[in-house]
N, C-alpha and C positions, 0 to 999 in steps of 0.2 A: 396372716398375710405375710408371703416374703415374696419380692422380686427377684425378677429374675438377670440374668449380666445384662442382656442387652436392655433393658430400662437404668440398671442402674448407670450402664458405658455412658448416658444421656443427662444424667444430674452434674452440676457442677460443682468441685472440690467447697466444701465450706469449710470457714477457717474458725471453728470453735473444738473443744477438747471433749474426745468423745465422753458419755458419761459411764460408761465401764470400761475397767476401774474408776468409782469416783472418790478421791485420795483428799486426805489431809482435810475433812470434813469441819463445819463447826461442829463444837461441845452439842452433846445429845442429852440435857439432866430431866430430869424424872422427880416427882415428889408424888407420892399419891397415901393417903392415911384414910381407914375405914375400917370395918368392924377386922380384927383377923390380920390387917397388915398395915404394916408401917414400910416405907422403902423411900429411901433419899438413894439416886443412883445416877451417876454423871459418866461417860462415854466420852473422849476426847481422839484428836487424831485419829477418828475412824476412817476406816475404806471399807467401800461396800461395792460386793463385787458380783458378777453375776446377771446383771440386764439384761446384757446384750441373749441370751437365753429368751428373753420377752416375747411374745407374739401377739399382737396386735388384731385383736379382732374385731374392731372398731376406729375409727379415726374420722370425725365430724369435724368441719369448719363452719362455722356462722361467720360469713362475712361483713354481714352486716352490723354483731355485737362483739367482733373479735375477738369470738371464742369459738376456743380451739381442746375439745374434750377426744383423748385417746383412754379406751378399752383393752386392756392386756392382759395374757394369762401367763403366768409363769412356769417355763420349763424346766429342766433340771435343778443344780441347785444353786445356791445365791448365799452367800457368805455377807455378815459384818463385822468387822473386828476394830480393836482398837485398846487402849488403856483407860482401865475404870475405877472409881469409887464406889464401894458399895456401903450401907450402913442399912439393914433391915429387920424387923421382924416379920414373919411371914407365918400365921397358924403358932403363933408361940416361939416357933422356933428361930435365934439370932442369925442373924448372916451380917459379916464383916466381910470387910477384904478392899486390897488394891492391887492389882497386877493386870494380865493379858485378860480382854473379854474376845470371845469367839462365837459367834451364833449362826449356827447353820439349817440352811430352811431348801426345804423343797415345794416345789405344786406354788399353788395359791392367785392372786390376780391383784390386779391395782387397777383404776382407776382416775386420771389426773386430767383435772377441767382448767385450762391455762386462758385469762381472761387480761383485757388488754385495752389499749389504745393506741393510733398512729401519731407518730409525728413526724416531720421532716428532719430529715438530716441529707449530708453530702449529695451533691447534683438536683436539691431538691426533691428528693427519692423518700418514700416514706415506710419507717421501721415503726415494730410495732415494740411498745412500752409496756411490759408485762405489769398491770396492778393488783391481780392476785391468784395465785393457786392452790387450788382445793385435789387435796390427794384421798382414796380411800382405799384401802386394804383387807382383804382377807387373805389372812393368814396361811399358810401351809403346817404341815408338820416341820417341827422344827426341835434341834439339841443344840445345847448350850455348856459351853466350858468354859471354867472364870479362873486362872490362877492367881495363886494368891491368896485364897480362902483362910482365914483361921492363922494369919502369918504364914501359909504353906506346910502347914503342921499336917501332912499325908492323912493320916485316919480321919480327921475333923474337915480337911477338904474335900474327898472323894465323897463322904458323907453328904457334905454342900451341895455338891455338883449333884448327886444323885438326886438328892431333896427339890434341888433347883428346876430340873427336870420333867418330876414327877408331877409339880405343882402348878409349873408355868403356863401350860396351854390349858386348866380349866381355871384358874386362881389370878394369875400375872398379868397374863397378855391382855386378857380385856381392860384392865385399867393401864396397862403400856400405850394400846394402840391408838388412840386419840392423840397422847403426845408423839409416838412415832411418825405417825401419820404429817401432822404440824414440822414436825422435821422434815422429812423425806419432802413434803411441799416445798421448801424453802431452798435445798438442795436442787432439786428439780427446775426451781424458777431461775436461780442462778446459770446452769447449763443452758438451759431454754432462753435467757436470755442472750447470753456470748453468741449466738444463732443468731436472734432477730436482728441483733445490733451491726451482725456483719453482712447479711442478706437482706436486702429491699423486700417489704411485704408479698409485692405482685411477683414476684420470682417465685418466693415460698411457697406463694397459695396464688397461682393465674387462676383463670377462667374457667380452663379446662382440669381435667380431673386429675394436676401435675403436683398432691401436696407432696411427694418421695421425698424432697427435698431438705422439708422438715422431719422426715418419719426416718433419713436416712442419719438426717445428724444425731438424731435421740437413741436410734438402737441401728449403731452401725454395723452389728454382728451380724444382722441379719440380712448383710449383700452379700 
């Protein structure tokens, strides 16, 4: 779904920060232990980049339960990065490290069911109160580069990286993506929220079939 200028010439300017680039993220940490792996790994100051690519092929309102569930597929690609800890074993083999994380993904789709209540604020106008969001993801193909591996010791890092690779999208990502998921919800509700709080409910979501408003603030790339 992407509009076209003259619907969007008809939306009015909302004053929240788009969510691509979404910069200076909370800490993203990880713990997961099971037969084969061990992995404590913490993400800070990340930015995740690449939304605005989204397309939307779905977007429900229940007005009645105030929720607000968007359908997206992702297009090109979508970058997260940031500075990390790592402390693993994986299949035996150690992985350390602290330096640059970089994860680059293509394809895939998400899912985010945003659920709420009104309340009143300014002129009596009533904004909606986000109390909770459910994110789900399927993954893309995706590569991964961590510097820092091994102290930066070149032969034992490229090693890393390759091993990291290799293993992540049948081994890693399924016990990543629950807490990813948990993340990216939380992120999400925060953006989604600087919206509700600056647009009266009946604006965002009238009668008529006018949600742009809200679908304009959340993936602004796509006017």
């Amino acid at each position: 779904m992407r509009l076209s200028s003259s619907q969007t010439n008809r939306i009015p300017q909302i004053g929240a920060p788009p969510i691509d680039p979404a910069d200076q993220l909370a800490p993203l940490t990880w713990h997961t232990s099971s037969t084969g792996l061990d992995i404590t790994f913490r993400l800070d100051n990340g930015r995740f980049s690449g939304l605005g690519s989204a397309v939307v092929d779905s977007l429900q309102v229940d007005s009645f339960s105030k929720r607000i569930r968007i359908i997206a597929h992702l297009n090109g690609i979508y970058t997260l990065e940031g500075a990390y800890t790592l402390a693993a074993h994986v299949l035996g083999i150690p992985l350390e490290g602290t330096g640059i994380f970089r994860g680059v993904m293509g394809g895939g789709a998400v899912d985010v069911t945003y659920s709420g209540h009104l309340e009143s604020g300014q002129g009596g106008r009533s904004y909606l109160k986000l109390d909770t969001v459910r994110v789900a993801l399927a993954l893309g193909r995706s590569q991964y580069e961590l510097t820092g591996l091994f102290g930066d010791y070149q032969p034992l890092a490229l090693a890393g990286n390759m091993f990291i690779n290799n293993v992540a999208a049948n081994v890693v990502e399924p016990h990543l993506k629950p807490t990813l998921e948990k993340w990216l919800a939380e992120v999400f509700r925060q953006y989604a929220q600087a919206v509700f709080d600056t647009v009266p409910y009946d604006e965002l979501f009238p009668k008529t079939p006018a949600y742009r408003g809200f679908y304009r603030a959340v993936f602004p790339q796509n006017f």
